[in-house]
N, CA, C and O atoms as CSV, one atom per row, in Angstrom:
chain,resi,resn,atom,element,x,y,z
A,1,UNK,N,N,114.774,111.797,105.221
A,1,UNK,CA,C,113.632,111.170,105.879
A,1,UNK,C,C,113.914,109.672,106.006
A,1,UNK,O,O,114.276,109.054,105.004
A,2,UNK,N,N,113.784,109.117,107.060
A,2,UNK,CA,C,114.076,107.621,107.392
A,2,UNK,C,C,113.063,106.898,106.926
A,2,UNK,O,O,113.014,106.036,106.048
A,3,UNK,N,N,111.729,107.667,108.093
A,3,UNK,CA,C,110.581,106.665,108.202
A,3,UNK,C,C,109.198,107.656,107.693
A,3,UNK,O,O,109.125,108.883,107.759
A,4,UNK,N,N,108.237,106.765,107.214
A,4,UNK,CA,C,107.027,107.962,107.091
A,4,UNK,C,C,105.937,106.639,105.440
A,4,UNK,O,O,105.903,105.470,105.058
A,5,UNK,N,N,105.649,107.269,105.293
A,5,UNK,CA,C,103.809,107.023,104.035
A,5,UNK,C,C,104.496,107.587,102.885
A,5,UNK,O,O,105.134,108.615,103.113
A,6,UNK,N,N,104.501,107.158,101.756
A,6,UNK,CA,C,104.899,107.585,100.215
A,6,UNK,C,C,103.755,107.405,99.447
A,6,UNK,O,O,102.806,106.702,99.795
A,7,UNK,N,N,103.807,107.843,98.718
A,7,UNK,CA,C,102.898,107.783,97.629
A,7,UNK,C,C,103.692,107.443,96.166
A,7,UNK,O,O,104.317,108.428,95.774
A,8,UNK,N,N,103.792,106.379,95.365
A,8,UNK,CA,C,104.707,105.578,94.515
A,8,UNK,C,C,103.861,106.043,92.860
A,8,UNK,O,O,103.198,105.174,92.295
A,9,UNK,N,N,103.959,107.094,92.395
A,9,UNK,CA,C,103.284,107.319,91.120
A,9,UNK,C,C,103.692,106.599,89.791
A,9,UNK,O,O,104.789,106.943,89.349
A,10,UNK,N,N,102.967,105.613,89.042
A,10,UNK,CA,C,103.244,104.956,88.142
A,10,UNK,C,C,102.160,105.211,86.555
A,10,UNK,O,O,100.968,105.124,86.262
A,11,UNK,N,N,103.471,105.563,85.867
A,11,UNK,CA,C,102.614,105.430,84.322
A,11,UNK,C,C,102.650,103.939,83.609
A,11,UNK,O,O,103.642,103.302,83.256
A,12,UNK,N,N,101.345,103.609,83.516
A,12,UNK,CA,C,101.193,102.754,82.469
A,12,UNK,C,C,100.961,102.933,80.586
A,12,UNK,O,O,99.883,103.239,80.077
A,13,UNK,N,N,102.006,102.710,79.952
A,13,UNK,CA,C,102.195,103.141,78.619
A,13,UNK,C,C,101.178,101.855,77.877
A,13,UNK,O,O,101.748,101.202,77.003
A,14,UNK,N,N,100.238,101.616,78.081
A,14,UNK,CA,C,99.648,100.209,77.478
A,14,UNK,C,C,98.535,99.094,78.672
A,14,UNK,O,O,98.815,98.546,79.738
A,15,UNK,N,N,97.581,99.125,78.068
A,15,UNK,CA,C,96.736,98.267,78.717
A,15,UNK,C,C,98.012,96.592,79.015
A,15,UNK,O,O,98.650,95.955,78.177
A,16,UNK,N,N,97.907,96.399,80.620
A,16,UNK,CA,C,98.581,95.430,80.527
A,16,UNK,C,C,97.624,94.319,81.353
A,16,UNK,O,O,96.681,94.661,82.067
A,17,UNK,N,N,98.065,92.833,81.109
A,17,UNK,CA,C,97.504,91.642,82.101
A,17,UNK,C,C,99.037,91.316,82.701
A,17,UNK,O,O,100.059,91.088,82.053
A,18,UNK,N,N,98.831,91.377,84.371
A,18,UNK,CA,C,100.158,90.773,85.033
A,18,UNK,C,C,99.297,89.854,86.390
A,18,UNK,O,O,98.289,90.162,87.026
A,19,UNK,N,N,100.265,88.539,86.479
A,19,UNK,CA,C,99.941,87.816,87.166
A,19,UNK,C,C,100.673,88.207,88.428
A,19,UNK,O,O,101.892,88.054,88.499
A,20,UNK,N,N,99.884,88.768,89.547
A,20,UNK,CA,C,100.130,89.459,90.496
A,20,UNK,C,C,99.462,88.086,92.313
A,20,UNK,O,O,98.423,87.966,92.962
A,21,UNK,N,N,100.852,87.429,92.329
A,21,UNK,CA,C,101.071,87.061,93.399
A,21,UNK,C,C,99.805,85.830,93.593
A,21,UNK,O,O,99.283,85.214,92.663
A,22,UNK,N,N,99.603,85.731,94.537
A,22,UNK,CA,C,97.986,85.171,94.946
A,22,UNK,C,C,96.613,85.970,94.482
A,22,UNK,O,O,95.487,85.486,94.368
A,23,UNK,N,N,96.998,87.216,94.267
A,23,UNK,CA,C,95.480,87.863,93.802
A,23,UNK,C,C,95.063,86.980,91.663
A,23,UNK,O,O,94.017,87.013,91.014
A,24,UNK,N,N,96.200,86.467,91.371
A,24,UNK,CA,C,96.060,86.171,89.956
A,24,UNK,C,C,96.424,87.465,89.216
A,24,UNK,O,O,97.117,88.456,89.444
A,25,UNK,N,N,95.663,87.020,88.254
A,25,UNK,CA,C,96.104,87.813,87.171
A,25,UNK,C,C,95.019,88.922,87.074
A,25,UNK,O,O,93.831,88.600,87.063
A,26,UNK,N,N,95.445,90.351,86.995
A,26,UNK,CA,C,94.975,91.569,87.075
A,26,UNK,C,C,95.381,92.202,85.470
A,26,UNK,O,O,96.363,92.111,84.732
A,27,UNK,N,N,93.945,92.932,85.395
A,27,UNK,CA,C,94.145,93.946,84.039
A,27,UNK,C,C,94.198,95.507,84.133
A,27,UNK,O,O,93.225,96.262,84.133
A,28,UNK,N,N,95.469,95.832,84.209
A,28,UNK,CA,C,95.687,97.616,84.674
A,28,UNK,C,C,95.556,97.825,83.313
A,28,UNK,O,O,96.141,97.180,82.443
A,29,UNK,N,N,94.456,99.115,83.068
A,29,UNK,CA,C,94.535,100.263,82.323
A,29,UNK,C,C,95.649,101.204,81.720
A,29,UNK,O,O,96.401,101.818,82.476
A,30,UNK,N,N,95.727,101.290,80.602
A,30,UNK,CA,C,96.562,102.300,80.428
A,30,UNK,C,C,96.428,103.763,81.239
A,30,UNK,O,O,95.410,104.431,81.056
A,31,UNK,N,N,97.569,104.282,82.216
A,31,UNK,CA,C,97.304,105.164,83.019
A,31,UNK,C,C,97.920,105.665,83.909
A,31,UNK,O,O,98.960,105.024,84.062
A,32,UNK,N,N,97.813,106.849,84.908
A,32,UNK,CA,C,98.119,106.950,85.584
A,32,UNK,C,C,97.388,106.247,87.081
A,32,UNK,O,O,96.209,106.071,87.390
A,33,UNK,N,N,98.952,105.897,87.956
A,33,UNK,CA,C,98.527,104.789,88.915
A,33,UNK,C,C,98.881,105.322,89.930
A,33,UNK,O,O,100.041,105.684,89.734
A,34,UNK,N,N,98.467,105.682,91.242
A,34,UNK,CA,C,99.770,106.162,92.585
A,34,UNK,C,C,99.140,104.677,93.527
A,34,UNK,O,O,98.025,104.157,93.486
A,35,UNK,N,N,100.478,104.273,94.409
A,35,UNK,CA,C,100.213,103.077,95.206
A,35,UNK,C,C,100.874,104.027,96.787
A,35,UNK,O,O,101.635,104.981,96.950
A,36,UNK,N,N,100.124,103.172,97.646
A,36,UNK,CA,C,100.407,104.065,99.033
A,36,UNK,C,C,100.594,103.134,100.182
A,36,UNK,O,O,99.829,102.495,100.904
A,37,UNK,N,N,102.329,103.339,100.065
A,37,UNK,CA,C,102.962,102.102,101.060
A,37,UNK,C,C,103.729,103.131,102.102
A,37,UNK,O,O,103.669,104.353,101.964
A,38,UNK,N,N,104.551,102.388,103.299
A,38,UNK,CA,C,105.078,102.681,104.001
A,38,UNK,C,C,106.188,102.397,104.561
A,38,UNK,O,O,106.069,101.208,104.859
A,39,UNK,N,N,107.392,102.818,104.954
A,39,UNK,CA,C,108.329,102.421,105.381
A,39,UNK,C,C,108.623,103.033,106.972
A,39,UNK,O,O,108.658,104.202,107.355
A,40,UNK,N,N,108.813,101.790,107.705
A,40,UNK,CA,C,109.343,101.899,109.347
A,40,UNK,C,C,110.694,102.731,109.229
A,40,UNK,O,O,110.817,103.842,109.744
A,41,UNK,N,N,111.759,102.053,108.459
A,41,UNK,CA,C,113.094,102.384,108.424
A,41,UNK,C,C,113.368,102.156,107.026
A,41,UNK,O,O,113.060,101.206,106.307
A,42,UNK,N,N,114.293,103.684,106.676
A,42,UNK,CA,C,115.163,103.673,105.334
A,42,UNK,C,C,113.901,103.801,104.151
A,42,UNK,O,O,113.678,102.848,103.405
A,43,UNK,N,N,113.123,105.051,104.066
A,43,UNK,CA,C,112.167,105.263,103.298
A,43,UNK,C,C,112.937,105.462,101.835
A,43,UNK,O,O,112.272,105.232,100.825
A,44,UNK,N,N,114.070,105.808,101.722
A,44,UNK,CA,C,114.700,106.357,100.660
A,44,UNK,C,C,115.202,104.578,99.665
A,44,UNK,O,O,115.042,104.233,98.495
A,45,UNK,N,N,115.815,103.888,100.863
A,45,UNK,CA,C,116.393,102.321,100.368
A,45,UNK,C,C,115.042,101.728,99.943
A,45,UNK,O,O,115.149,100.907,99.033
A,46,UNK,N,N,113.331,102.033,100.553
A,46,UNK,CA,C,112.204,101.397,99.798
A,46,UNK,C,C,112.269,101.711,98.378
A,46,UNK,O,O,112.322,100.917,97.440
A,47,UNK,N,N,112.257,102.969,98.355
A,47,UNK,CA,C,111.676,103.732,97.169
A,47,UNK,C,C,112.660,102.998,95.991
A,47,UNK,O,O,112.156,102.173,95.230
A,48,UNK,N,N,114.150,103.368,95.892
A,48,UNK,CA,C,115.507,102.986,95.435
A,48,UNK,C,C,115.011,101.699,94.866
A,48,UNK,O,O,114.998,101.657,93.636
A,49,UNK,N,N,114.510,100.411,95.646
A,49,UNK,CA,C,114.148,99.324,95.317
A,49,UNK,C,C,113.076,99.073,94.744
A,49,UNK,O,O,113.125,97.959,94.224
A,50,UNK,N,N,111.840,99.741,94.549
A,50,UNK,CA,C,110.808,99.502,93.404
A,50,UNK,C,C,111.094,100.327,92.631
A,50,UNK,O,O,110.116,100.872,92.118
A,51,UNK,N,N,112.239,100.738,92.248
A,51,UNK,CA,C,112.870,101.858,90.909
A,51,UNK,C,C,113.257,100.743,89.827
A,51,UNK,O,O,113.124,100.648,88.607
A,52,UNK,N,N,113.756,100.008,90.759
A,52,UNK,CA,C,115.177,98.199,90.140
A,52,UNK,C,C,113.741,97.186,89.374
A,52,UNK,O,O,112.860,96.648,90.044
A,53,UNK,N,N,113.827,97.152,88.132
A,53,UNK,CA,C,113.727,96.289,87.502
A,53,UNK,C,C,113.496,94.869,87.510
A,53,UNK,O,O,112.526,94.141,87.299
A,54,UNK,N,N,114.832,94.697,87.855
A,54,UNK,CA,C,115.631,93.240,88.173
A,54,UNK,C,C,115.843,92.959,89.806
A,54,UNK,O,O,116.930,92.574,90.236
A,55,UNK,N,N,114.608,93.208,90.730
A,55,UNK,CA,C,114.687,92.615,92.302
A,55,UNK,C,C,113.828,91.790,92.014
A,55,UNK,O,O,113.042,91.902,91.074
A,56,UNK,N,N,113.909,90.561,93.058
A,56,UNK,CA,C,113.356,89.423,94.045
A,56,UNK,C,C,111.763,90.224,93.717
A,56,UNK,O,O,111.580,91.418,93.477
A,57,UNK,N,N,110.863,89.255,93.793
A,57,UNK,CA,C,109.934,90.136,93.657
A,57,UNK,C,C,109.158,89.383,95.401
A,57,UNK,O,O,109.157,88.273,95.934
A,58,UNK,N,N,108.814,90.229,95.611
A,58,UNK,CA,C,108.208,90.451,97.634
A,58,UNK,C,C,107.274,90.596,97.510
A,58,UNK,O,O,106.563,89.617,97.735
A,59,UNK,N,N,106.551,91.962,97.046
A,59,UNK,CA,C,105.558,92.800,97.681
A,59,UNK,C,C,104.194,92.415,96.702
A,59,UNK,O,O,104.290,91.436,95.961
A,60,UNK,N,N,103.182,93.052,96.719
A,60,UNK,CA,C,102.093,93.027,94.727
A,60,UNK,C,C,102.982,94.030,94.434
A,60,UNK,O,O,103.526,93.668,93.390
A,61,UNK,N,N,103.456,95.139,94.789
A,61,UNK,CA,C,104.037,96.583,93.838
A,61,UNK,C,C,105.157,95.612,93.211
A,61,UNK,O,O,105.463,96.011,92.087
A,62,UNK,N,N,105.726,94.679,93.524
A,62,UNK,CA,C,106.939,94.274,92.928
A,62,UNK,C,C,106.298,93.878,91.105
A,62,UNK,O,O,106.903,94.289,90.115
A,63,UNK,N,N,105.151,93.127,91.033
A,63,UNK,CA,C,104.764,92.704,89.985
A,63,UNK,C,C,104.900,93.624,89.221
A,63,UNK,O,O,105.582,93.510,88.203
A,64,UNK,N,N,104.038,95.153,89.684
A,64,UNK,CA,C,104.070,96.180,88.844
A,64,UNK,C,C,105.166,96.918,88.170
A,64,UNK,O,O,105.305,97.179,86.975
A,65,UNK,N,N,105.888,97.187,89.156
A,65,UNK,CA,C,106.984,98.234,88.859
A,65,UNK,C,C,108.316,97.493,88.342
A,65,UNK,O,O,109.314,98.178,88.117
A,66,UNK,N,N,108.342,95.981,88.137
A,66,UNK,CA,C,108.792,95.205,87.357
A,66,UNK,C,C,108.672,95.035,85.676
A,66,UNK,O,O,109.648,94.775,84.972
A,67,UNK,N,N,107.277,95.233,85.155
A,67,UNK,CA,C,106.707,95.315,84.323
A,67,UNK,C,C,107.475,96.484,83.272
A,67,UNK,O,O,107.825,97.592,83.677
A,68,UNK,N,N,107.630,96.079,82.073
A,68,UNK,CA,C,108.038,96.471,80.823
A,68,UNK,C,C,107.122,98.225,80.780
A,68,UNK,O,O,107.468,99.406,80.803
A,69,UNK,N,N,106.099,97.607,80.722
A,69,UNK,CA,C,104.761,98.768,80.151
A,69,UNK,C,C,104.686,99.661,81.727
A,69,UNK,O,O,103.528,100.072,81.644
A,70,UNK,N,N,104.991,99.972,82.514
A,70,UNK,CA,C,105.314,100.775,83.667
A,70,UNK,C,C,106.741,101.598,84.157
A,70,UNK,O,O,107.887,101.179,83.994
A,71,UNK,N,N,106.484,102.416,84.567
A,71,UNK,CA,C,107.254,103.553,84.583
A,71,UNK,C,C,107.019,104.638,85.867
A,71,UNK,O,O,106.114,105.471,85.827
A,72,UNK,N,N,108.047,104.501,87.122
A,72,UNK,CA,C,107.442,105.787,88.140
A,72,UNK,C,C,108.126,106.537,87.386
A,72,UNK,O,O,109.117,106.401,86.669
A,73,UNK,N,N,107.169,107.659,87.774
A,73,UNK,CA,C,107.019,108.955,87.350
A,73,UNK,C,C,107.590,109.992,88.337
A,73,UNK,O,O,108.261,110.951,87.958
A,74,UNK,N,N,107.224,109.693,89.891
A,74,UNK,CA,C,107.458,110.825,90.486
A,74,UNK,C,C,107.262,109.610,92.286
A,74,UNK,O,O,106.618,108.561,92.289
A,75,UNK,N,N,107.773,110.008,93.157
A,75,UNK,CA,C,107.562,109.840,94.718
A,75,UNK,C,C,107.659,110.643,95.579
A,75,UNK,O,O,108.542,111.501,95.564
A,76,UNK,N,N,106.532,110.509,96.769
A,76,UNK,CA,C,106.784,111.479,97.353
A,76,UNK,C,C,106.747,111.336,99.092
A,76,UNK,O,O,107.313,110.243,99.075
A,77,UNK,N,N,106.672,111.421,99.594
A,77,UNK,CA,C,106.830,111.295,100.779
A,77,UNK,C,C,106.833,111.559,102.374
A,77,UNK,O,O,107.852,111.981,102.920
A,78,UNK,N,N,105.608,111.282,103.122
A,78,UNK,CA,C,104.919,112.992,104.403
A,78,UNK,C,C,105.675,112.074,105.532
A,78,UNK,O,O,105.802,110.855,105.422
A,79,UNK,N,N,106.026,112.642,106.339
A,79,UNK,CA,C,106.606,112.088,107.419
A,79,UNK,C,C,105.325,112.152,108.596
A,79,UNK,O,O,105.044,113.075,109.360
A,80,UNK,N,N,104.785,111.037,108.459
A,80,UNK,CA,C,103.521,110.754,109.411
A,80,UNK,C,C,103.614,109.181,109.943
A,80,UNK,O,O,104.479,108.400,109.550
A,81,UNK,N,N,102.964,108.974,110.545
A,81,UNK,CA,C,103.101,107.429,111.097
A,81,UNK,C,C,102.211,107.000,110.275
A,81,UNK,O,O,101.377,107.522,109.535
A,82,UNK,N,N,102.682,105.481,110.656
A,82,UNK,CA,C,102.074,104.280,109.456
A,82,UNK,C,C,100.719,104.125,109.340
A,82,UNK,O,O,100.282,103.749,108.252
A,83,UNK,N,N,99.657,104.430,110.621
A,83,UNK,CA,C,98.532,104.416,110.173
A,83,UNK,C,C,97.769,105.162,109.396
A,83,UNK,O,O,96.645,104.873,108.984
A,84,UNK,N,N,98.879,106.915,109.031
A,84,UNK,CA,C,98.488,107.375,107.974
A,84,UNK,C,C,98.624,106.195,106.498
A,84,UNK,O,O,97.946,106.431,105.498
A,85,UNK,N,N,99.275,105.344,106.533
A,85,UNK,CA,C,99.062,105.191,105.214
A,85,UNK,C,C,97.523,104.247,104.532
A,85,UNK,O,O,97.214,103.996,103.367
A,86,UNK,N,N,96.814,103.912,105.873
A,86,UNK,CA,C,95.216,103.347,105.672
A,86,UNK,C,C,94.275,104.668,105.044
A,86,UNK,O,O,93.457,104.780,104.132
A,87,UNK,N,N,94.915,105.652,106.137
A,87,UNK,CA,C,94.073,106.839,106.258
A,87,UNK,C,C,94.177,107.705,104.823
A,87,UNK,O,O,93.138,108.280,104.498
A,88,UNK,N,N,95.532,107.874,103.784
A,88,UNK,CA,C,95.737,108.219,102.612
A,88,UNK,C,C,94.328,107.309,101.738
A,88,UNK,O,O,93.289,107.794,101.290
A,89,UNK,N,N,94.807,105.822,101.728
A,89,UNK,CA,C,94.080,104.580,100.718
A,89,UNK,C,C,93.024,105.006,100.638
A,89,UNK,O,O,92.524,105.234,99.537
A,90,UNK,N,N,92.182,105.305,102.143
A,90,UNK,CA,C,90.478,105.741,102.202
A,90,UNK,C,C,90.318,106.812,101.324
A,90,UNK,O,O,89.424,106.826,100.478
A,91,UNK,N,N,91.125,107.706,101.470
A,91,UNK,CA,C,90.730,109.027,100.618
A,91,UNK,C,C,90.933,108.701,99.847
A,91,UNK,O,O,89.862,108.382,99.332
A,92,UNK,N,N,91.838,108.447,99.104
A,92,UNK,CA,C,92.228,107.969,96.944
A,92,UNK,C,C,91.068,106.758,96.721
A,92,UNK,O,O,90.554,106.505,95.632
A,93,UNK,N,N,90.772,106.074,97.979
A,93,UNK,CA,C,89.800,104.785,96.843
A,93,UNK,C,C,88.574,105.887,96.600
A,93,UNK,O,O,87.826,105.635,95.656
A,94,UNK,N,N,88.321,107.038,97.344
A,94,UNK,CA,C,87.033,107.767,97.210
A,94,UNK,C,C,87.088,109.000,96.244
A,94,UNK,O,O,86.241,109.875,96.065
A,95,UNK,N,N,88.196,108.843,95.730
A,95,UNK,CA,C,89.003,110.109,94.892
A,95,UNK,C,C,89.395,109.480,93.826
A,95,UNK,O,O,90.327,110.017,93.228
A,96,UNK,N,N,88.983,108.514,93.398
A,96,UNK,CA,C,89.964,107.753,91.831
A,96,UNK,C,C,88.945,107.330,90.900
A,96,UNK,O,O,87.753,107.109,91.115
A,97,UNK,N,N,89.727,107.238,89.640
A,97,UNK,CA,C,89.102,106.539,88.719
A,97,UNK,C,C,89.063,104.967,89.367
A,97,UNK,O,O,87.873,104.780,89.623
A,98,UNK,N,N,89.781,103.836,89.721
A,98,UNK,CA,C,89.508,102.966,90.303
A,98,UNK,C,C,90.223,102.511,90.921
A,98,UNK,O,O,91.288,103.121,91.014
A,99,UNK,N,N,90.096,101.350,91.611
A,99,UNK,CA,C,90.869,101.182,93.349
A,99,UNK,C,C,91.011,99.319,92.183
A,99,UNK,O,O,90.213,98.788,91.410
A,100,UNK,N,N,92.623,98.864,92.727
A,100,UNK,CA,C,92.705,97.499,92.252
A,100,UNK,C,C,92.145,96.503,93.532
A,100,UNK,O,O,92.795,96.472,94.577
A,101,UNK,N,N,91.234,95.912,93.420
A,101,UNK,CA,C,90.991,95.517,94.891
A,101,UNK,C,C,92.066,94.381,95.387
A,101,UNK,O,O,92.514,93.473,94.688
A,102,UNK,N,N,92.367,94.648,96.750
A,102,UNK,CA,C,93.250,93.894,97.753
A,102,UNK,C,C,94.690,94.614,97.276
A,102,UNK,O,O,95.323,95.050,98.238
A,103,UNK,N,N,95.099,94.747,96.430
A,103,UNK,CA,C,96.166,95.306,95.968
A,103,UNK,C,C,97.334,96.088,97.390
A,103,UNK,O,O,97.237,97.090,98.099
A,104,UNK,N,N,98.185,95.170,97.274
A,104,UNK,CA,C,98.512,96.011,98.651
A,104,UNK,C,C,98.318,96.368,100.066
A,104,UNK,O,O,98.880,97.194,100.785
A,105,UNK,N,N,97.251,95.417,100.299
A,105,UNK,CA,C,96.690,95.785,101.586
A,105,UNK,C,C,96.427,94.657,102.403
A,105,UNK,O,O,95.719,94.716,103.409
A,106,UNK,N,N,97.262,93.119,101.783
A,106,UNK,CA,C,96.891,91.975,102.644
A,106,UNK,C,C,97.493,92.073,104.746
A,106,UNK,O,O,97.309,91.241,105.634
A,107,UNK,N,N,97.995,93.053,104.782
A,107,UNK,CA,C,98.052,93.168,106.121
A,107,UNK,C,C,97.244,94.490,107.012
A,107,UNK,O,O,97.424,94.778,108.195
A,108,UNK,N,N,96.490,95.034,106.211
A,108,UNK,CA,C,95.520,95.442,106.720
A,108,UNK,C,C,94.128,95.545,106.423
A,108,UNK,O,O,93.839,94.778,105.505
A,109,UNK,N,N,92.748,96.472,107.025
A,109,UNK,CA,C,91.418,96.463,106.557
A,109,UNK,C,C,90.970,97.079,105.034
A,109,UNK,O,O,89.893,96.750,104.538
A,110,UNK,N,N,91.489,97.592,104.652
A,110,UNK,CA,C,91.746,98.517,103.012
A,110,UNK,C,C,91.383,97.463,102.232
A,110,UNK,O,O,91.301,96.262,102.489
A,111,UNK,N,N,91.156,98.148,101.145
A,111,UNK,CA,C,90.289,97.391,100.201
A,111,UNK,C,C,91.184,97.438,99.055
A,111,UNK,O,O,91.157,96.546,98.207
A,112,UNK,N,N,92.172,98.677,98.965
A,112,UNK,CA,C,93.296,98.440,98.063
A,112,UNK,C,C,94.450,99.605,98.259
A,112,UNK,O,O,94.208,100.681,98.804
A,113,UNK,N,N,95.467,99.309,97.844
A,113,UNK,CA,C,96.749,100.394,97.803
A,113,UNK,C,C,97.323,101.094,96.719
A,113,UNK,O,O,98.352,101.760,96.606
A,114,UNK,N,N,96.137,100.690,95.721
A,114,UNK,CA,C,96.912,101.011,94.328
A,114,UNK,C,C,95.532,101.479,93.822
A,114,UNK,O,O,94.480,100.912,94.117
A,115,UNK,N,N,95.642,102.621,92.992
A,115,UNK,CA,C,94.838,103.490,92.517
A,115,UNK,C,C,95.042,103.956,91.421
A,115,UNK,O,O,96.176,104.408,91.263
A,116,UNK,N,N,93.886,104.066,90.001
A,116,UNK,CA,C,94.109,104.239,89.074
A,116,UNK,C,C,93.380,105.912,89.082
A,116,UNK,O,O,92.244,106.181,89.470
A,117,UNK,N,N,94.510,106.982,88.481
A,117,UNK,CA,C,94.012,108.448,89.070
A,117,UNK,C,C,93.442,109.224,87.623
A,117,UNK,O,O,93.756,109.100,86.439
A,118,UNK,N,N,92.316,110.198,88.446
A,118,UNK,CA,C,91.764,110.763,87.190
A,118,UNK,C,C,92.547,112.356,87.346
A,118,UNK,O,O,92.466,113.170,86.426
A,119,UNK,N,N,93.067,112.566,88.233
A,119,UNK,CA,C,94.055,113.562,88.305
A,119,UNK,C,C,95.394,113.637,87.977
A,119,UNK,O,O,95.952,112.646,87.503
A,120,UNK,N,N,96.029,114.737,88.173
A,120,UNK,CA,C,97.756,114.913,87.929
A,120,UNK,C,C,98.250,114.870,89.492
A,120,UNK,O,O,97.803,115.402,90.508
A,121,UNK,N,N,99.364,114.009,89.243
A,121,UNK,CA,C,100.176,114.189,90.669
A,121,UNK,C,C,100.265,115.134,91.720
A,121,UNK,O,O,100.106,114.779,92.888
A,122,UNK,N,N,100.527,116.410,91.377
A,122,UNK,CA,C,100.296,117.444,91.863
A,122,UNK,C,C,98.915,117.820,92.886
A,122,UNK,O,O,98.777,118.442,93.939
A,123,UNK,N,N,98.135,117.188,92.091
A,123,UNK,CA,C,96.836,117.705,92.444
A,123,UNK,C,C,96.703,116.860,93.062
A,123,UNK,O,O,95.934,117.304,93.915
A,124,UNK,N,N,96.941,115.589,93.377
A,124,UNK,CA,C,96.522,114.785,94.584
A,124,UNK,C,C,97.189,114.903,95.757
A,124,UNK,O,O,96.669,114.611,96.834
A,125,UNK,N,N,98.735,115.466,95.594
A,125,UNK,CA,C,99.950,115.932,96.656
A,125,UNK,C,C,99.403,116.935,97.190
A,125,UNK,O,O,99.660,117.117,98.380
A,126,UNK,N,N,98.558,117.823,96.549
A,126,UNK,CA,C,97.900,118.823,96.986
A,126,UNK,C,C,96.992,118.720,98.060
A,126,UNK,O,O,97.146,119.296,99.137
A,127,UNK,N,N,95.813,117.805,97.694
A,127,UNK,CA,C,95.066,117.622,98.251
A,127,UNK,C,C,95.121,116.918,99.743
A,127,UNK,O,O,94.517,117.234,100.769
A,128,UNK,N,N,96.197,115.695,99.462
A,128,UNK,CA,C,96.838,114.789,100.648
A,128,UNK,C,C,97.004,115.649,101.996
A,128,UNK,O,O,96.627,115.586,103.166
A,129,UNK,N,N,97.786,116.497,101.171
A,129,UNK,CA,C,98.495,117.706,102.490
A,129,UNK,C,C,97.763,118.272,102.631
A,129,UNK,O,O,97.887,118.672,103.789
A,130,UNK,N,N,96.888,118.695,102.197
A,130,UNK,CA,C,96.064,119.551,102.835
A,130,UNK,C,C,94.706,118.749,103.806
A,130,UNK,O,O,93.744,119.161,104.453
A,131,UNK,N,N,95.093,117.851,103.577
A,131,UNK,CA,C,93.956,116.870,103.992
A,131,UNK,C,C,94.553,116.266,105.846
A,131,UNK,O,O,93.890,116.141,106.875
A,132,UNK,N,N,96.172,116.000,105.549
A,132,UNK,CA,C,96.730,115.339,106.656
A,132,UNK,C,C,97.848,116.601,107.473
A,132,UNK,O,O,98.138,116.424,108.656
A,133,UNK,N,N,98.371,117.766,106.753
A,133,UNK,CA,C,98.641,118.973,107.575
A,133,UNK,C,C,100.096,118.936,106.774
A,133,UNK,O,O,100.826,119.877,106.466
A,134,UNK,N,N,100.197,118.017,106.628
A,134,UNK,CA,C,102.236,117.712,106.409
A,134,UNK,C,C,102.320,118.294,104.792
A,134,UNK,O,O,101.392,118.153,103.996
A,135,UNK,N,N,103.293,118.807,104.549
A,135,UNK,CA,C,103.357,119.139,102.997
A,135,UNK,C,C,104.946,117.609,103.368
A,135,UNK,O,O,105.592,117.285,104.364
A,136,UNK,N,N,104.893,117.081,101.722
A,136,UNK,CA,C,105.783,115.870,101.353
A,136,UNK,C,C,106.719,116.583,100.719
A,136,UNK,O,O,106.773,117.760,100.364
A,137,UNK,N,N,107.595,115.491,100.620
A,137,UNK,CA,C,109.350,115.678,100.277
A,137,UNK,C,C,109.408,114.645,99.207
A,137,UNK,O,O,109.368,113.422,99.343
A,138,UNK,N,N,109.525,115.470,97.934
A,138,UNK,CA,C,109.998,115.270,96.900
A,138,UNK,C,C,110.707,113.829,96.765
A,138,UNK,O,O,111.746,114.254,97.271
A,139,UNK,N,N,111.007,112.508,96.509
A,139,UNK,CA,C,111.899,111.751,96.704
A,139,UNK,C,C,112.396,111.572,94.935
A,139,UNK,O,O,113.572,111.585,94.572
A,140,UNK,N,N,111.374,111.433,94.136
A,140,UNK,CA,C,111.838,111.143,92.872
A,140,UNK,C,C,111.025,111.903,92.157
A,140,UNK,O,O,111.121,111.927,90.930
């Protein structure tokens, strides 16, 4: 898959405070987290790069998935166009334990991209697809 909407699943082992870009400093829950970004080109070289530790930090996900106390768990990946990935955010901010606000979403109307889940991975992959038609491709 080149291009398409992922869904970036992250465990937090520990209540953490990280100073995240211009939004300041944010307090994630110990938890499970999924964030819902997109790649035009080379969905596999995105993913690869919020795996790395030690990158440039770019994005807000960079703060996170940088972080000691964080850990992806799993990625996944529907081959849909990019405005699915607003259309995912709406459903998880209405489906979660809580939405980080702005998180991820300074280039569009969303209120956030990162979601703290009261479900298992599965069960939200579940739901996604069945929600948008596409079953996802496994990436990690």
């Amino acid at each position: 898959m080149v291009k398409g909407v992922y869904l970036l699943f992250l465990k937090l082992s520990k209540r953490t405070r990280i100073k995240v870009g211009s939004l300041g400093y944010i307090s994630f829950d110990k938890g499970l987290y999924v964030y819902v970004g997109s790649a035009q080109n080379n969905l596999e070289k995105r993913v690869m790069r919020h795996m790395s530790k030690g990158k440039k930090i770019k994005w807000h996900i960079d703060y996170l998935t940088s972080n000691k106390n964080a850990r992806i768990i799993a990625t996944y990946a529907y081959k849909l166009e990019k405005r699915y990935e607003c259309i995912i955010a709406d459903y998880l901010s209405k489906n979660c334990l809580e939405e980080i606000p702005r998180f991820g979403s300074s280039d569009c109307r969303c209120r956030s991209h990162l979601f703290r889940l009261k479900d298992d991975v599965e069960e939200i992959c579940s739901r996604i697809s069945r929600m948008v038609g596409v079953n996802p491709v496994k990436i990690i």
